[in-house]
N, C-alpha and C positions, 0 to 999 in steps of 0.2 A: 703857746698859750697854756698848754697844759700843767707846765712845770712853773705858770704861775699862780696856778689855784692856789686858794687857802685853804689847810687843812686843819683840822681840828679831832683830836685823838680825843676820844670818852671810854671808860674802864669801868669795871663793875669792883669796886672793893672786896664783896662780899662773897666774891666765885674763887671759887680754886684754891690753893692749899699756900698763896702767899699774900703776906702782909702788903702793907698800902705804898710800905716802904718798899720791899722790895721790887712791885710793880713799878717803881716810879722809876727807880733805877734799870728793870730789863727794860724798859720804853724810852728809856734817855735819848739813843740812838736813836731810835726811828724818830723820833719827835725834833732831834737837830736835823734827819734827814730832809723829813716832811716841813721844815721850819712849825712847827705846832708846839701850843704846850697841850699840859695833859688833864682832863677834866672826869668830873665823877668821883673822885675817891673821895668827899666829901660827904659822900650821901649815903644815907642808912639802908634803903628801901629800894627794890625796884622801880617802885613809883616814882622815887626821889630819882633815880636815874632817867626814867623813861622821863622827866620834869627838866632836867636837864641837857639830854638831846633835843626835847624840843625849840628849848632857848638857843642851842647850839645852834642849831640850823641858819638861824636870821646872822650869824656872823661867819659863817663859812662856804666855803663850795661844793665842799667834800668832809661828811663826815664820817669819821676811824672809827670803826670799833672793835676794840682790844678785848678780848674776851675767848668763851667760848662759844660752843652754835647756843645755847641757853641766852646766852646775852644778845648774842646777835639778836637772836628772837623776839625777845621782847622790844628791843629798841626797832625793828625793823615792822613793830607793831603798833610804835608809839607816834612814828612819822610818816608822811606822803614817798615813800620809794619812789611812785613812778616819778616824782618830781624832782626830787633830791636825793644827787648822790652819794653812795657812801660808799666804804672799803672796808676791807677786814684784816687785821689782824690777831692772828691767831694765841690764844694764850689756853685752852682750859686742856682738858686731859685727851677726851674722846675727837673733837673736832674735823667731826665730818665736811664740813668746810674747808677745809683746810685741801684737802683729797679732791673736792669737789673742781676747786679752783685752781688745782694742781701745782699747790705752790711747792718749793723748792728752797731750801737754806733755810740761814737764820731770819729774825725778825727784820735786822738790816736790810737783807736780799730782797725779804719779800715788802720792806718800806720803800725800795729803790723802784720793784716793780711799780710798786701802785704811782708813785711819783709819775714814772715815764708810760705807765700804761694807757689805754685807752677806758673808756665805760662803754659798760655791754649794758645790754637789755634782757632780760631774764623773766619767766615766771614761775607766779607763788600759787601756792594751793589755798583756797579759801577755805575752810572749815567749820561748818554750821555758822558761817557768817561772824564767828565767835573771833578766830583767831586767822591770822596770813601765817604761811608754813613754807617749808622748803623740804621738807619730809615728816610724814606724819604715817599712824598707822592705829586700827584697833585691836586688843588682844592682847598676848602676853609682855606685848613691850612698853605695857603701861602698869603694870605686875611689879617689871623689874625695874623700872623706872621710881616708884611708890618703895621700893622697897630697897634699890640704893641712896633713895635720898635719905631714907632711915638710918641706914648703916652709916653713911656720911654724918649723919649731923651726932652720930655717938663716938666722931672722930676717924673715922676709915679713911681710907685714899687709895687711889691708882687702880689698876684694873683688876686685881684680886676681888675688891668688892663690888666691881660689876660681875665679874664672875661666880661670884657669891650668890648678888640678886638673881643670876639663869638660874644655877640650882634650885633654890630658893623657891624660885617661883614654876618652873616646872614638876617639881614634881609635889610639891604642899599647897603652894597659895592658888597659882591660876585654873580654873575650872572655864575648861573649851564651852563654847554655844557654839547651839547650830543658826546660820543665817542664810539670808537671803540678797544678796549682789546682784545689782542694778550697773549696768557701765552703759553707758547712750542709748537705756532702753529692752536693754538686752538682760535677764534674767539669770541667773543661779544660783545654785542652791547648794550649799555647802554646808557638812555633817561636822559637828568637831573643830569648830574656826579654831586654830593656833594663834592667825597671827592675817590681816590686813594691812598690807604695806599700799602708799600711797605717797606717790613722791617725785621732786621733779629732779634730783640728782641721784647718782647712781650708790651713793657710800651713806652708813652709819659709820659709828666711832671707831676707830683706832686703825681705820684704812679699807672697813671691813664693806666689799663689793657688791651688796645685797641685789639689785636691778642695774645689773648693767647695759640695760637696755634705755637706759633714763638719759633723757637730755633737757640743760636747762631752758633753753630756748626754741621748742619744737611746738607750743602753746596745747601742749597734750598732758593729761594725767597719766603718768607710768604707774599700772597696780599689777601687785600679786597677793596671792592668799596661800596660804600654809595649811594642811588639818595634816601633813604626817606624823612619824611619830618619830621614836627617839632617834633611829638610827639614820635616817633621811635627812633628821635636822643638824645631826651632826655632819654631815656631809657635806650639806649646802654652807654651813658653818666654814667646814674646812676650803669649801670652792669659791668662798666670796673672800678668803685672804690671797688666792694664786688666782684661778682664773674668771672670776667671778661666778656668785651663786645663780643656779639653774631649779632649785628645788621650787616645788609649786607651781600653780596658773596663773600665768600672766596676759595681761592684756593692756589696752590702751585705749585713751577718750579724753572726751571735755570733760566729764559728770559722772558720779559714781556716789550710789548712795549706798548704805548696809542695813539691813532690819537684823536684829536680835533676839534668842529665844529667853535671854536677859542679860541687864546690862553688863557693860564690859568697859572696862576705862581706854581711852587712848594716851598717845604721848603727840606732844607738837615738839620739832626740833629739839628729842631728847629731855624737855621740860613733860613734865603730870601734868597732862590734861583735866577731861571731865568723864564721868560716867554716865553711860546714857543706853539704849537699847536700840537708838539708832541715831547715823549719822550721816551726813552730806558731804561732798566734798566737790569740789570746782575750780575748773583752771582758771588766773587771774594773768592772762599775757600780760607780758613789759610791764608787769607791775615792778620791778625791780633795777633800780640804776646802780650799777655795781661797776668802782673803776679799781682795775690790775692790768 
């Protein structure tokens, strides 16, 4: 029964460093795989995409989406998950996703998975009610997030200009607060926030191991918080590409809120969030039907 779903691949035109054209041709495969064709490149806007998964839905079983974790995100914001499943294939640069799901080979291999795979039940992070997540965090990684998208839209690409925004933003733009961390009621108090990770998979982009403590389906919030300084973050840096980062306090829970000595922006699955001086976050079980 499985390999008789119908699937339905949806793409973001406006992600990543290739034309509508070339999308349509690295998708060709997986799209004669999945018998699908391929939808969204039509459309200007995020909106206009998130407008078009939601039509998508009513004609399929399973809907693709070809992108990166950005795209995922919004489209995995736009529709009911816990009802309707969808898959991923991976297309942007960082694609922490990709790691998450452990996939393996080209788009083929991992079209072939999703075809013969089963769906899992996963959860998302809720985020001031505002946004569903799969990794989020307050602090510097919404700094260099604000400030690769900069560099990006003055034509940059690849990981140099993520590596640009750390710079960038550690040592000019981001200015630490001190706050106050709440996890099921339990209190601290932390001098110098760097960096609040909150998240229900174990990897950021480019493979890199930040909590590997994190599992998708344990209906727990996996958090750490950061205030070291240069040479501890380098380290953690270097220990979440081999054996995953250790640096900072970590813990675990449903519910995790932060107060600020002022605001600080977040990021939701590598998209610019919001700025705010404090923030909520909450586990949303089996919110997510995801088949590989």
């Amino acid at each position: 029964m499985m390999n008789e779903m119908r699937y339905a691949i949806i793409t973001n035109p406006a992600s990543g460093n290739m034309t509508a054209d070339m999308k349509l041709s690295i998708l060709a495969e997986a799209a004669a795989i999945l018998d699908s064709e391929i939808f969204g490149l039509d459309t200007d806007t995020a909106e206009d995409l998130c407008l078009c998964a939601q039509e998508l839905i009513n004609h399929c079983d399973v809907l693709v989406i070809a992108g990166g974790d950005g795209t995922l995100s919004d489209i995995i914001n736009a529709i009911d998950t816990a009802q309707v499943p969808v898959a991923y294939l991976p297309l942007g640069t960082g694609n922490a996703m990709r790691y998450a799901l452990n996939y393996k080979g080209n788009l083929a291999d991992i079209s072939m998975r999703i075809k013969e795979g089963g769906i899992h039940r996963y959860d998302l992070i809720d985020c001031d009610g505002k946004k569903r997540a799969f990794m989020t965090s307050v602090g510097i990684e919404g700094t260099i997030i604000r400030l690769r998208d900069r560099y990006i839209a003055q034509g940059a690409t690849g990981i140099k200009t993520y590596i640009k925004s750390v710079i960038h933003a550690y040592f000019k733009t981001y200015k630490r607060a001190a706050a106050t961390i709440t996890v099921d009621g339990t209190n601290f108090k932390v001098k110098n926030l760097l960096s609040l990770m909150v998240v229900k998979q174990p990897y950021y982009g480019f493979g890199a191991n930040m909590m590997p403590e994190a599992r998708f389906d344990d209906q727990q919030l996996h958090i750490r918080w950061v205030n070291s300084g240069l040479f501890k973050c380098m380290v953690g840096a270097a220990a979440s590409l081999t054996i995953g980062n250790r640096t900072g306090y970590y813990c675990h829970g449903e519910r995790a809120t932060i107060k600020l000595a002022h605001p600080l922006f977040n990021q939701i699955d590598g998209n610019e969030g919001w700025s705010s001086d404090a923030f909520t976050f909450t586990v949303l079980p089996n919110a997510l039907k995801i088949k590989f």
